[in-house]
N, C-alpha and C positions, 0 to 999 in steps of 0.2 A: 496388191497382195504383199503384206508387209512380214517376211519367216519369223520373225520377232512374236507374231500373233502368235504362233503355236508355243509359246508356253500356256496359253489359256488352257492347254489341252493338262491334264494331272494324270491321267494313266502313263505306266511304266511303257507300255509301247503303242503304238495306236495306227489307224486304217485309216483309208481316202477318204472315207465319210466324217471319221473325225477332223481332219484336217480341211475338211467341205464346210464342215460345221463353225471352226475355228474361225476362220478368213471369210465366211461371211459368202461363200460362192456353191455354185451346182455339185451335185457329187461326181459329173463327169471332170470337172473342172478342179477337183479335189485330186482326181487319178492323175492328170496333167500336170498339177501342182507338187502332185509327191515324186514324179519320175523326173520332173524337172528342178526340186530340190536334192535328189540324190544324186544327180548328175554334176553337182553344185557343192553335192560335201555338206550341206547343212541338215542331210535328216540319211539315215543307214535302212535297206531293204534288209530286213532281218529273215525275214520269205515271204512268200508273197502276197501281195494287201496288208503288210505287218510291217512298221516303223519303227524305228526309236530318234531321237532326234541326237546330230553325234555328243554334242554337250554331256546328254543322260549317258551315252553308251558308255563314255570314256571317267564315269565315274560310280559304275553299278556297282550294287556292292553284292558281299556272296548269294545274301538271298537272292535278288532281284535277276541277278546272272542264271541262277536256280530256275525261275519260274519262267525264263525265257528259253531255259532250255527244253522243262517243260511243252511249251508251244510249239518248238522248231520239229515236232515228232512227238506224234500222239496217237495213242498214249505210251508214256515213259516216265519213268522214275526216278530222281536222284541215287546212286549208288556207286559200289565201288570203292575202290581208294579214295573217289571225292563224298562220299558217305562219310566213310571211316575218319577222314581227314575235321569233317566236319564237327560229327560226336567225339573230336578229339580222342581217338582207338589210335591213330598213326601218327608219327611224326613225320612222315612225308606230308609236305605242303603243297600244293598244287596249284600254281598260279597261271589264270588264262586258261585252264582246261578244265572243263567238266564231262564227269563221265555220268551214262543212266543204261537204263535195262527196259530196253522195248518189247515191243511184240512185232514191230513191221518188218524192219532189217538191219542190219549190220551197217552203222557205217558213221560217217566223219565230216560238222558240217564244219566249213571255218568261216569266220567275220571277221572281219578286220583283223585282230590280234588275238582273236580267240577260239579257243578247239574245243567244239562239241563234238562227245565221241559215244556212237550210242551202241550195245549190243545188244543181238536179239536173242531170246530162250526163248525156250517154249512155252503157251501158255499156263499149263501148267505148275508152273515155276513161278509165274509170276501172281506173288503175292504181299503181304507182312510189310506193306508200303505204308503211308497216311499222306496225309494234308498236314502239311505244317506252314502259318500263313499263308503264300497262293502257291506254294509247290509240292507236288509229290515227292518223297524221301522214304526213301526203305529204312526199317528198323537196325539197328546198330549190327542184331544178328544177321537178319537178312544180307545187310550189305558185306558180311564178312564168307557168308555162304555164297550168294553169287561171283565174289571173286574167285574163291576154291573152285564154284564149280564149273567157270568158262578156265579156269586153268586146269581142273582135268581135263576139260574138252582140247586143251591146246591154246586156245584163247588167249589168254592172262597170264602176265607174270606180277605174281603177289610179293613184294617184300615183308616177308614175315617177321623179321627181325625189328621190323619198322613200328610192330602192332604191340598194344600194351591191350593183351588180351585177358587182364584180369577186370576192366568194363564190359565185357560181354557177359551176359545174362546164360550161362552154362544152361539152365533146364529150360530156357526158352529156345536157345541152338538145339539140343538136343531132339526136343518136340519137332522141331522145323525139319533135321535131319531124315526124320522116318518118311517124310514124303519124297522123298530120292529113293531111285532102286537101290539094289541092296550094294552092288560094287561101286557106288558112287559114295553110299553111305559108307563103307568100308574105308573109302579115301578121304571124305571130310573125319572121320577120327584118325585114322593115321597121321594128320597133319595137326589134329587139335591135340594129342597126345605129344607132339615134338615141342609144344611151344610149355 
């Protein structure tokens, strides 16, 4: 079983069947093979039955870090400061960490040199996302709304001086706004009114 095989494999991350597949051997023998190449430093447990090989990890680029983030908690959104950063709204830059808006729970996975940081709202809340390529991404509005709104909750701290909030789509915030109660609503404009 030669690690060299698994470039055959083209997916951005991949499972013991792929790697079963790859080398030519059983899928038990594919589970053996991946716990025994991460052991080895030649392929990263991204979570569990989910690979990347380190080569790829160590040169993903924003998407691709995107759509992995996607998978590690599901389902989840790109958002945030790493939204905003994206659709170029902030000039804070954020390297090694991405942030999304779950539905499961709150929390923070780390790999290697990298910070997935997920928060959860309530279903609700959670919408105004799409597909762009293979990952989920809240809309420009959205992602400037979920940050306001885990910072009233306490959550978040937003640098708002950091945002060039003349890219946001005002009547499409606005629309977005009336699905928040009313004292929530009262504070996404007290804050859109300062900038």
């Amino acid at each position: 079983m030669k690690v060299s095989n698994l470039d055959k494999i083209k997916k951005l991350y991949f499972t013991p069947i792929d790697v079963a597949s790859a080398l030519g051997i059983s899928n038990s023998s594919g589970v053996v093979a991946c716990n025994r190449y991460v052991k080895q430093g030649f392929i990263i447990r991204i979570k569990r039955n989910f690979y990347v090989t380190k080569e790829k990890w160590n040169y993903l680029s924003q998407e691709e870090l995107f759509e992995i983030a996607n998978i590690l908690q599901v389902p989840s959104y790109i958002s945030l400061s790493t939204a905003l950063s994206f659709y170029d709204l902030s000039t804070q830059i954020q390297q090694n960490f991405v942030e999304s808006i779950s539905l499961k729970r709150t929390k923070q996975i780390k790999i290697k040199d990298r910070i997935f940081n997920y928060s959860k709202i309530k279903e609700k809340y959670y919408f105004s996302f799409s597909k762009d390529n293979n990952f989920f991404i809240s809309n420009p509005e959205k992602a400037f709304l979920d940050c306001l709104y885990l910072q009233y909750l306490g959550r978040y701290n937003l640098d708002i001086s950091a945002l060039d909030i003349r890219k946001i789509d005002l009547n499409v915030l606005k629309d977005m706004i009336l699905k928040y109660p009313k004292k929530i609503q009262e504070y996404f404009k007290k804050i859109i009114n300062l900038l």
